[in-house]
N, C-alpha and C positions, 0 to 999 in steps of 0.2 A: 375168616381165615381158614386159610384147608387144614391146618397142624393144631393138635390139641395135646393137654399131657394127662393121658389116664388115670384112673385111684392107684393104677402103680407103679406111675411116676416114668410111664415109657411115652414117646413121641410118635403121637396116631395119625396117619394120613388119611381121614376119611376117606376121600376120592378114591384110592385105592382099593379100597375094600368093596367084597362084593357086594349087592343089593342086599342077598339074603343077612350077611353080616348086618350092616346096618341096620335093617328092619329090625333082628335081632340087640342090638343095641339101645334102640330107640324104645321097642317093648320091657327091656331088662332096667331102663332108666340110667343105664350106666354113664354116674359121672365121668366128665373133661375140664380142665380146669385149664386159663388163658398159662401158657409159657413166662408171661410178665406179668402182672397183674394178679394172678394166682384165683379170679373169682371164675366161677361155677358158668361151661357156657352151655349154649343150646343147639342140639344138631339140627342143620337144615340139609333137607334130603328130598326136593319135591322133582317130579317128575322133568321139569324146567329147567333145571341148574343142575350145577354142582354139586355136591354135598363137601357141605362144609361147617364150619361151625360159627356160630355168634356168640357175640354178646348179648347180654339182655341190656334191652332199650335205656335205663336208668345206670349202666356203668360207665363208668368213663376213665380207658386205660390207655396210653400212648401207642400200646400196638396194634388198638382198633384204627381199620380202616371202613371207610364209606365208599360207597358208588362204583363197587368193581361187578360187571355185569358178566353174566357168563361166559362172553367173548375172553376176554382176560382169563376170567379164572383157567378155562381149560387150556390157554396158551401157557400160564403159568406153569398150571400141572406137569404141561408138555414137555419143557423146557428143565423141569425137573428131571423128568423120567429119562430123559435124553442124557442131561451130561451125567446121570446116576450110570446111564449104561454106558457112557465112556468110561468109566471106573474115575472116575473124578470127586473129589472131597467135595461133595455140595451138600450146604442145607438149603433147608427152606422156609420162607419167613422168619429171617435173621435180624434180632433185633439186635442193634447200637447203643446202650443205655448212654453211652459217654455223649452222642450228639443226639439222643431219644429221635432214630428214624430207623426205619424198618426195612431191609432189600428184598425185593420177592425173592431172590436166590444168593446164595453169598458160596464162591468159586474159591478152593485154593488151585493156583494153576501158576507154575513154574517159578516158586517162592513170594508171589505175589496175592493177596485177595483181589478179587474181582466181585462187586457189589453191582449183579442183573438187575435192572432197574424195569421192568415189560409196562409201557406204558401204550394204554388206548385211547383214553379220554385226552382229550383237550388240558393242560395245566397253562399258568401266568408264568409267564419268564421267573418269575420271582423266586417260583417254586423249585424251578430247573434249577439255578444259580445256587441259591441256597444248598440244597440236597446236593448236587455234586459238590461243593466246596467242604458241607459237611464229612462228605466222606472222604476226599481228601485231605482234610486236617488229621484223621485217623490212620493217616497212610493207607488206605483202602483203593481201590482205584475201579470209580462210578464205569460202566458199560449198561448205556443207554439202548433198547430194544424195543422199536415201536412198532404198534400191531398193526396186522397187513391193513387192515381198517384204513391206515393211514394214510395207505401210498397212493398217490395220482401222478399216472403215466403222464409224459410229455414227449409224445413220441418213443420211436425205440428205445432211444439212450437217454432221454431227461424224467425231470423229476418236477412238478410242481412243489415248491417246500415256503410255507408262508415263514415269515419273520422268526415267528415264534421256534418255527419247526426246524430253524437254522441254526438254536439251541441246543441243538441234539448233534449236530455235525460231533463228528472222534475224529483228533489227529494227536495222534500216538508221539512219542517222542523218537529222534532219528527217520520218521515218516512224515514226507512232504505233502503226501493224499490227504486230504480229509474223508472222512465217511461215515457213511449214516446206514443202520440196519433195520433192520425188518422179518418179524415174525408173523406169519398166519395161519393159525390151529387148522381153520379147515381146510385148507389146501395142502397142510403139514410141511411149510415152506420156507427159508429163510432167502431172504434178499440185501443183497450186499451194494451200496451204490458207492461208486466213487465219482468223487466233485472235479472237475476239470475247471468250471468259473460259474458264478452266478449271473444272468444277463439278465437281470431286471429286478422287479419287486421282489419277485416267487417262482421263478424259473430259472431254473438250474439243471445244465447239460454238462455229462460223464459219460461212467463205464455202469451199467447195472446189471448186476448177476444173481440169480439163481442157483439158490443149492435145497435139493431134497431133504429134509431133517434127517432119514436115513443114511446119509453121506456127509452131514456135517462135522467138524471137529473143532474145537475152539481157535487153533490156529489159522482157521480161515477168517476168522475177525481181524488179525493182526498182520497176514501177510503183507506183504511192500511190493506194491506192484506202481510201475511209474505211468503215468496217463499222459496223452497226445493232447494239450490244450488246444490245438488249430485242428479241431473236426470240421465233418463233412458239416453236421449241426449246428457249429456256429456260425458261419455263414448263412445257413437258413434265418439263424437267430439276428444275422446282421440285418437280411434283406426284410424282415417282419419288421423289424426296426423304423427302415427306410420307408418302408409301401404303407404300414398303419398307421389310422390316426387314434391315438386312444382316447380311451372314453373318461376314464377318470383319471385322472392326476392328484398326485399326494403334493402339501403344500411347497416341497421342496421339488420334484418336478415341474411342479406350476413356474415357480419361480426360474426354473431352467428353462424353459418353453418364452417365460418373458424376455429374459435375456437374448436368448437366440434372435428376436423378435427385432429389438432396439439395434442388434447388430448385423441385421440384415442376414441372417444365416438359416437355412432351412433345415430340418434334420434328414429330409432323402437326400441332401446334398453333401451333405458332412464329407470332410477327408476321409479317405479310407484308413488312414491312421487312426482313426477316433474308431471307436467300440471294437479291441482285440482283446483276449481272453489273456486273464491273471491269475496267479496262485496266492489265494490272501482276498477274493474280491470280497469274501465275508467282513471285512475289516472297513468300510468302507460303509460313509452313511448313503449313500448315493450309487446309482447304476452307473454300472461301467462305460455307458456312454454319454454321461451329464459330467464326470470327474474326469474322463481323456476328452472331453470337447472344450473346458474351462482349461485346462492345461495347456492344450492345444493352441485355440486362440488369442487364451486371454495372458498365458506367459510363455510359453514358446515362443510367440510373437515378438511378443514385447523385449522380453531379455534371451537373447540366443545364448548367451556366455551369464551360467550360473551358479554358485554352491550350491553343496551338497545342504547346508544349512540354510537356505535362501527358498529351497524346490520346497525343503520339509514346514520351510515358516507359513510358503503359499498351501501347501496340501492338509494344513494340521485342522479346518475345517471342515475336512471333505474324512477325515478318520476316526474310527473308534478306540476307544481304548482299547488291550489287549485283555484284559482281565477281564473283559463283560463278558469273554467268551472262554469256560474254564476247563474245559473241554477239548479247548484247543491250544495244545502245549507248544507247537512251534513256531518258533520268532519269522514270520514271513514279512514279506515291502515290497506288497503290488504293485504299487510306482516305481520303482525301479525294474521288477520286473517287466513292468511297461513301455519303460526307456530303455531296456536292451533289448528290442526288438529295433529301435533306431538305430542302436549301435553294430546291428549286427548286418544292417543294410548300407551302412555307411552314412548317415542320415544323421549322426551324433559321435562324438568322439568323449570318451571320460580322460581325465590325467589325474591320479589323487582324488580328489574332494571338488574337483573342477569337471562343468558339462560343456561344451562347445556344442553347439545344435547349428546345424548349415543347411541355407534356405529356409523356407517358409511354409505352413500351413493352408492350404487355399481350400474353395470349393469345389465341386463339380460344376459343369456346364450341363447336366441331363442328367436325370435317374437311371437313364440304360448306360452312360459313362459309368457312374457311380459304381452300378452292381458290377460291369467289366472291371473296373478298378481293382474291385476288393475282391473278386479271385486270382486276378494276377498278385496283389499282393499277397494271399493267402498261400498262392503256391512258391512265391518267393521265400515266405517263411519257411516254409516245410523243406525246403530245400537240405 
C-alpha cells in the first residue's frame, strides 16, 4: 500500500517523500501502522519499486492487497497526484468497511463519489461484477481505468477487447456510447475509446483518443460525444469477414458455420444485410454476423409479417441478460436497431407492435457482387 498512518496519527505517502527522507525513516525505525487493521507495517523502498509499505507476511487484514507490480503502483500514484492537482477531494486507498473493498482513489466530483478502480493484471469476470455492484450498492459509482499495458490496437480506430475486457465497457446514464479507458504511467497518457459495435469475438471498432495527463480533467470521462456506427472500418471489418477463413471457432460459431452448411449458404456470400453495426452489440451472445444471418434467413424468410413479441421470442437465445453487464446502465435493443436500417430503406415497414418485412433475403452470385453490394448499401446508409 503507498498510504500508512504515522505514531502521530497523520496519513504518509511514502512515494512522495524524498529518498533522503525515507532513508531517514527506515534508520530512525519510525513506526506506520495499516489505516484498517491498526498492525505495525514495513517500509519497502528498493531501488526497483515503489516505496511503499507492507504488511508483514503473517497478518491478515482486508486492506492487504497482492500482486500490484510497479507498473500499477506508479500509475496509481500518478493518478493521484494528478486529480490532487485539479484541486479535487481525492483519497487514496479508500477503504469500504460496509462492503470490505478497497478503491485505489476514491473522487468527490460534482456531488457524486467516484470509486478509480486502475486495473493491470488480468481479474475473473467474477471479480469485475462483484466490486462494481459492491460499490454500487453504497451509492458510489465504480470508474474502471485500465493500464496502457492493456491496450492492443486494431488499427487506427479499433481496439482488440477479449470477453473479459468487455467488463470494463462505461455507459453512463442519458449516454448512448459506451466506453472504455486507459491509463499508462510511462507515456504519462490517458486513452479514451468509444464503442461504435463489436464485430466479432474481441474486436471492436470506434473513436480512440488521446489525452496528455497534463491536459486532462475528469469531465473528459463523461462527455457525450455521439459516434458514426457506418465507418470506413466496418466495411473492412465486413470484407475480413467475407475473404477469411478462420482458424478457430468457439462452439457456438461451430455450430453457425454447420448451419450455413445444411442451408446451402456461404459466408462470402451472405446478404449484404447480414453483419451491420449496432448500439448494444455487447448484449449479444453471438457476433453480429451469426445473430443478423439466423434473422435474416431463418425468420425474415419464413414470417415477413411479425410481432414485436414473436421477433423477441425468436432472439431471446441469441441475448444476454442486462445485469451481467453492471457497468452498463442504458436500456439499449440491438435488434431493433438492426431492423431500422430496413425501415429506413423501405425494406420493412413498423405499425404499433406489428413488422411487415417486403421481399426477401437472398445471396450473392460472386464475392466481387458481394463487396460491390455492401458499399452501395453502406453509402445508402449514411445518406
Amino acid at each position: 500500500m503507498l498510504q500508512a498512518v504515522s505514531k502521530n496519527g497523520q496519513l504518509v505517502t511514502l512515494a512522495l517523500l524524498s529518498k533522503s527522507k525515507i532513508s531517514q525513516l527506515k534508520q530512525e525505525n519510525s513506526p506506520f501502522y495499516c489505516p484498517i487493521c491498526k498492525s505495525k507495517l514495513v517500509i519497502k523502498a528498493g531501488t526497483k519499486m515503489i516505496p511503499h509499505f507492507a504488511h508483514r507476511t503473517t497478518e491478515n487484514c482486508p486492506n492487504r492487497v497482492g500482486g500490484e507490480g510497479v507498473y500499477h503502483e506508479r500509475g496509481k500514484l500518478d493518478l493521484f497526484t494528478l486529480f490532487k492537482s485539479l484541486n479535487l477531494n481525492v483519497k487514496l486507498e479508500c477503504f469500504f468497511p460496509e462492503i470490505k473493498q478497497r478503491a485505489d482513489l476514491l473522487i468527490q466530483f460534482k456531488k457524486k463519489r467516484l470509486a478509480i478502480e486502475y486495473q493491470c493484471a488480468t481479474i475473473p469476470v467474477s471479480e469485475i461484477v462483484s466490486r462494481t455492484k459492491g460499490y454500487q450498492s453504497i451509492g458510489v459509482t465504480p470508474l474502471w481505468i485500465l493500464g496502457g499495458n492493456r491496450m492492443r490496437r486494431l488499427g487506427k480506430q479499433g481496439l482488440f477487447l477479449t470477453p473479459t475486457e468487455q467488463y470494463f465497457l462505461h455507459q453512463f446514464s442519458n449516454d448512448p456510447v459506451a466506453k472504455i479507458y486507459f491509463y499508462c504511467p510511462n507515456a504519462r497518457q490517458f486513452a479514451r475509446f468509444d464503442l461504435a459495435c463489436l464485430t466479432g469475438y474481441n474486436r471492436a471498432i470506434g473513436k480512440l483518443k488521446f489525452y496528455p495527463s497534463a491536459s486532462i480533467h475528469l469531465e473528459n470521462f463523461f462527455e457525450k460525444k455521439l459516434i458514426n456506427h457506418l465507418t470506413h472500418e466496418w466495411l473492412l471489418e465486413k470484407r475480413r469477414f467475407r475473404l477469411n477463413i478462420p482458424q478457430k471457432l468457439n462452439p457456438r460459431e461451430q455450430k453457425f458455420r454447420e448451419w450455413l452448411y445444411i442451408n446451402q449458404l456461404f459466408p462470402s456470400l451472405l446478404s449484404s444485410w447480414v453483419g451491420l453495426p449496432v448500439n448494444g452489440q455487447w448484449k449479444m451472445k453471438v457476433s453480429a454476423w451469426t445473430w443478423q444471418t439466423y434473422l435474416c434467413y431463418d425468420f425474415l424468410n419464413h414470417f415477413p409479417q411479425f410481432t414485436v413479441n414473436q421477433l423477441n421470442r425468436y432472439m431471446r437465445t441469441f441475448i444476454n441478460h442486462q445485469d451481467q453487464y453492471p457497468l452498463l446502465q442504458q436500456v439499449v435493443d440491438p435488434v431493433s436497431d438492426y431492423l431500422a436500417y430496413f425501415i429506413k430503406l423501405g425494406k420493412m415497414t413498423k405499425i404499433d407492435d406489428q413488422y411487415i418485412f417486403h421481399g426477401s433475403i437472398n445471396q450473392h452470385a460472386s464475392v466481387e457482387e458481394a463487396l460491390r453490394s455492401d458499399r452501395l448499401l453502406h453509402n445508402k446508409l449514411i445518406e
